[in-house]
KOLNU-143090 format. One record per residue: residue in one letter; x, y, z of N, C-alpha, C in turn. Coordinates in steps of 0.2 Angstrom, whole numbers, plus 5000, padded with zeros to 4 digits. Layout:
<atoms>
AXYZXYZXYZ;...
</atoms>
This chain:
<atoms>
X481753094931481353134936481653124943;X481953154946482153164955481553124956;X481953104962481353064969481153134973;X480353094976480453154979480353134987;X480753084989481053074996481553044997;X481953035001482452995003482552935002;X482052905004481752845003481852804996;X481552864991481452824983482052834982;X482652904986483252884982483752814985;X483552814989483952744992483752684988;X483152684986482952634981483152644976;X483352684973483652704967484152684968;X484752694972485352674973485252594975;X484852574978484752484981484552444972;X484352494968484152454962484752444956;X485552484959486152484956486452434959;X486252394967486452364964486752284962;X487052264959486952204955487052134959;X487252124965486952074969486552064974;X485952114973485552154976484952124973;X485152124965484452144960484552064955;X485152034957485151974957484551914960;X484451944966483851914969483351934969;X483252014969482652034968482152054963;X482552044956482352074948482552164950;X482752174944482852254940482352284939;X482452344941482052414937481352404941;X480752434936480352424938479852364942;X480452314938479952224942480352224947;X480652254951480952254956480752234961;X480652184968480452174973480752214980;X480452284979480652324985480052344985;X479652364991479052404996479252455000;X478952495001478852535008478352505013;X478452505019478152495025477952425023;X477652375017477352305020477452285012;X477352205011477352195005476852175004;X476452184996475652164996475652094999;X475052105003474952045005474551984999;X474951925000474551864997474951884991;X475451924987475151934980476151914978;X476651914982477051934983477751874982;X478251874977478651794980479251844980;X479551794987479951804989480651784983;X481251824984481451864990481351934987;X481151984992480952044992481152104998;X481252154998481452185001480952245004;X480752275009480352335013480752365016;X480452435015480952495018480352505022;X480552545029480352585031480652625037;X480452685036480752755039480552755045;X481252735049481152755057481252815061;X481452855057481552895060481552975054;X481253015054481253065050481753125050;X481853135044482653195044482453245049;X482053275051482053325056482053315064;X482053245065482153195071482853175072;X483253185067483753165067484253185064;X484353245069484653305068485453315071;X486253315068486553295072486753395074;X487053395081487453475081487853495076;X488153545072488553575067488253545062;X487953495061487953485053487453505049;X487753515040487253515038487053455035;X486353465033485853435028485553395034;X485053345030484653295034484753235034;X484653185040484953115042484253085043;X484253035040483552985042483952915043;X483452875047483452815048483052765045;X483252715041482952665037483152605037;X482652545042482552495039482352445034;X482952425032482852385027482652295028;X482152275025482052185029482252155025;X482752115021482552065018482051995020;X481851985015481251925014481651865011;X481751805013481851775007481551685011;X481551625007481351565010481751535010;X482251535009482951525010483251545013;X483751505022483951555024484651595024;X484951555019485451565020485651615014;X485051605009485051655002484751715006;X484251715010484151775015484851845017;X485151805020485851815023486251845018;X486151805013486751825007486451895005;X485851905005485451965002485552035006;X485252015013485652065016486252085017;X486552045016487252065017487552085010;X487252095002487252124997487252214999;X486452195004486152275003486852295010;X487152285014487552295018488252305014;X488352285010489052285006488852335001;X488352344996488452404993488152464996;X487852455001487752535003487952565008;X488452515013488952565019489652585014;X489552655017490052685017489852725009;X489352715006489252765000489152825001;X489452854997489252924996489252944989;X488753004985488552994980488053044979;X487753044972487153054972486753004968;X486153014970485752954968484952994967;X484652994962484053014961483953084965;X484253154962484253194964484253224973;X484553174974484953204982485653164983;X486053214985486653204988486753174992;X486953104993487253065002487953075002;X488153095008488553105012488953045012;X488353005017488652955018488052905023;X488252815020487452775020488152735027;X487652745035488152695038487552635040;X487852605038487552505042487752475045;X487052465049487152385055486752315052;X487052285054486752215054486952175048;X486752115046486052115046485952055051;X485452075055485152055059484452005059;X484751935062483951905058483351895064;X482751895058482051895063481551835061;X481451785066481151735060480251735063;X479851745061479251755063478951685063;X478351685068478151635069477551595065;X477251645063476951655059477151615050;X477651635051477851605044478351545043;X478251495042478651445042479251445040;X479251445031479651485026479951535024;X479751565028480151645026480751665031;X481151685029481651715034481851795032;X481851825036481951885036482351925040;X483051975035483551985039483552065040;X483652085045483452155044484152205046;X484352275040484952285039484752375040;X485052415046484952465049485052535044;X484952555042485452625037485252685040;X485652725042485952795043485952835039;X485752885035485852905028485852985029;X486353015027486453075030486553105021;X486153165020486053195012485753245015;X485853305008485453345006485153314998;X484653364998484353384991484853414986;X484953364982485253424975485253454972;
</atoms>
């Protein structure tokens, strides 16, 4: 079954792949979220999407299809296995183009990854890696 956002399809594409999901687990035990990870319930390392910007906000001139913006965080208490994770999702997902769970990308551009260490949390380190994701529906 198609995803039926951009979203799910990028996590389909993030769940191919393999030193990505070296640290995360496969398939459906997979440690990806949207917007937060359950609180309390969660080990790290784990990854959260969330959409900053919506395909109709981020519209270029001449082109077709829709372009959305998504933050990607890694989680991990490690800070250097952190790093390494981001920089997994940074090496398989810049510059892909494809299909993945019923939409076309064009093409996936990335920044960073960029780290954030909260104060709140001792142990945890978190790298956050930019995506640009320019698709249609296919």
């Amino acid at each position: 079954m198609a995803s039926s956002s951009i979203e799910e399809a990028l996590v389909a594409k993030i769940k191919t792949i393999a030193a990505v999901t070296a640290f995360i687990g496969a398939g459906a035990n997979a440690r990806i979220y949207f917007m937060t990870a359950p609180e309390g319930t969660v080990t790290e390392p784990y990854i959260v999407l969330t959409t900053i910007s919506s395909p109709n906000e981020a519209r270029y001139i001449g082109q077709d299809g829709s372009v959305a913006r998504i933050q990607l965080s890694a989680f991990h208490t490690h800070k250097q296995n952190g790093l390494d994770l981001a920089n997994a999702l940074v090496d398989g997902l810049s510059h892909f183009s494809g299909t993945s769970d019923g939409y076309s990308i064009q093409y996936v551009n990335t920044t960073g990854p960029i780290p954030l260490k909260d104060p709140d949390y001792d142990n945890v380190y978190q790298y956050i890696v930019d995506a640009i994701v320019e698709y249609d529906r296919s």
